[in-house]
N, C-alpha and C positions, 0 to 999 in steps of 0.2 A: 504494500500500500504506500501513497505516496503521502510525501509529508503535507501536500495541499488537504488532504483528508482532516486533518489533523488542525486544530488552533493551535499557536504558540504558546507558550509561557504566558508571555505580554496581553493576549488576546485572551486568551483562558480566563488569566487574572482580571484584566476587565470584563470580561462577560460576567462574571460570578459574581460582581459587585452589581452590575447593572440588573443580575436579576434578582437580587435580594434587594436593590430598590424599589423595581418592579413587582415585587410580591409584598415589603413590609407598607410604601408609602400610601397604597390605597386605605390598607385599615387605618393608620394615621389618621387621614383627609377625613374619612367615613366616620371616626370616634366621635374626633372634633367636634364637626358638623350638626350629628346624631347630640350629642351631649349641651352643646350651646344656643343649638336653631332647630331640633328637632326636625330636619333634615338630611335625605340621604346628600352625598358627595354631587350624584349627577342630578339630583331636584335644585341644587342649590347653582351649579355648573349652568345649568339650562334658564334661571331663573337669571344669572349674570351674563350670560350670551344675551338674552332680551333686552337687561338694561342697560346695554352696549350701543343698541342697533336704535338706527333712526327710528322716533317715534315708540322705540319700546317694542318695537314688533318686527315678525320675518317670516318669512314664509318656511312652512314647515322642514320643506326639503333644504333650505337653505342651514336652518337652524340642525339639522340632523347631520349637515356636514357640520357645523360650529361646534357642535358635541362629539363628533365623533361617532356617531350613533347610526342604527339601521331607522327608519322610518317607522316601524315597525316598534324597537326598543321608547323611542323618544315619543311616540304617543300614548302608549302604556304610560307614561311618566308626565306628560301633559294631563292625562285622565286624574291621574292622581291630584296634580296641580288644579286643575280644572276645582275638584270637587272640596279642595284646601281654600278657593275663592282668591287664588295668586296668579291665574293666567285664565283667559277665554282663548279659544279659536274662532276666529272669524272669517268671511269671503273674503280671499283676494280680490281689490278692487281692480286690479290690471289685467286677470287671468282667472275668469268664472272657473276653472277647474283647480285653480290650485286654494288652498285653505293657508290663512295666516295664525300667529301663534302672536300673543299680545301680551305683554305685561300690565295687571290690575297693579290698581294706585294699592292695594294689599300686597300683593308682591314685588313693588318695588319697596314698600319697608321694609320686608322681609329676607330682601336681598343687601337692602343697607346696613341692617341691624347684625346679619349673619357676617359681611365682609370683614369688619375688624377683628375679628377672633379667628376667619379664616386665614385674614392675610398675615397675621403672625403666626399662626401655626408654620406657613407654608416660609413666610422668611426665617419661623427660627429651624426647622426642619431642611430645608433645600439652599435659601440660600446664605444665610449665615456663617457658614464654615468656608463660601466660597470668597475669593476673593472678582475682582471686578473682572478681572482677567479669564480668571473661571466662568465666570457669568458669561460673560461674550464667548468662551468654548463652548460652554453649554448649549446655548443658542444655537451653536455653528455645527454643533456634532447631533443636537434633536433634528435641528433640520436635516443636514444630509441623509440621517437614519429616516425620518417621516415621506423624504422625499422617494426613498428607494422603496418604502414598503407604498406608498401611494403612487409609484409610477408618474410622480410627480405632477398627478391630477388635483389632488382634496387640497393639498397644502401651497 
């Protein structure tokens, strides 16, 4: 077998750190969240894609690439939102067939109130140990890996 089969040292060694971030930092995110906002990770993800976007809203398919999400996952999670009274779905006014996803004046508190407890989790967690320089690797090294697994369509 050839040694391209094979990771390096160098490679091994980072993959195994990337996938015990991979695996430990969602329960992190999800503790947090669940514990301060009684919300999951991706209700509150989806609720901060909304309060991003012109007007507070997006069209669902848009919003399903924002999260990352199948259409499918992220309306299960709308439904959820929907019946929390923190997002409506509404007609696309530009496209009778597409459906928009809306942030309620409830769910924009609920995304305000949750942000600061998440955005320290997540700087004392991820970026805090990094320095500026790290920070701009990180950046440079999510992208290339997001752009290779996306065929460098989503991102």
């Amino acid at each position: 077998m050839s040694d391209e089969q094979w990771l390096s040292h160098e490679q091994l060694a980072a993959w195994r750190k990337m996938i015990a971030v991979v695996e430990r930092l969602p329960n992190i995110l999800e503790t947090q969240l669940q514990r301060d906002s009684a919300m999951s990770h991706f209700e509150y993800f989806t609720l901060a894609m909304l309060s991003e976007a012109k007007d507070r809203k997006l069209r669902i398919t848009e919003l399903a690439l924002k999260t990352n999400a199948t259409v499918a996952r992220l309306s299960h999670v709308l439904s959820r939102l929907e019946k929390r009274g923190l997002v409506r779905r509404e007609p696309c006014p530009h496209d009778g067939r597409a459906t928009n996803a809306a942030l309620t004046a409830a769910g924009w508190d609920a995304v305000v109130a949750a942000a600061p407890h998440h955005v320290h989790t997540v700087r004392d967690t991820v970026m805090r140990p990094l320095t500026k320089a790290d920070v701009a690797d990180l950046d440079r090294i999510m992208g290339a890996i997001l752009s290779r697994m996306d065929g460098g369509g989503r991102t």
